[in-house]
C-alpha positions, 0 to 999 in steps of 0.5 A: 691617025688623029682622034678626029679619024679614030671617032669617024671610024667608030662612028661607021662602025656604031650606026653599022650595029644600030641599024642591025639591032633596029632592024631585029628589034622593030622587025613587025613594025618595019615589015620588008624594010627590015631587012633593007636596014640590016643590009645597010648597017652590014654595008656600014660596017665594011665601009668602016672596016675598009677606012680603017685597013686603008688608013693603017696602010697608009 
């Protein structure tokens, strides 16, 4: 795995979290979105996860 790959696996892995803690922190100004954005950040981290096991298999 080049550095090109490992920077694009942690890319999913950093807006994942962020969009986790933006939705905790701005949870009165997002209303119901909140919990929408912290579902998308949990999906953004598995889909990092998943690149990363798939690209250690290959």
């Amino acid at each position: 795995m080049n550095i090109g790959a490992l920077i694009d696996k942690l890319l999913w892995f950093v807006i994942g979290i962020y969009f986790i803690v933006l939705s905790i922190k701005q949870k009165g100004k997002l209303g119901n979105k909140a919990a929408l954005i912290r579902f998308s950040g949990i999906i953004l981290i598995f889909v990092g996860l998943l690149f990363t096991i798939l690209a250690i298999i290959k």
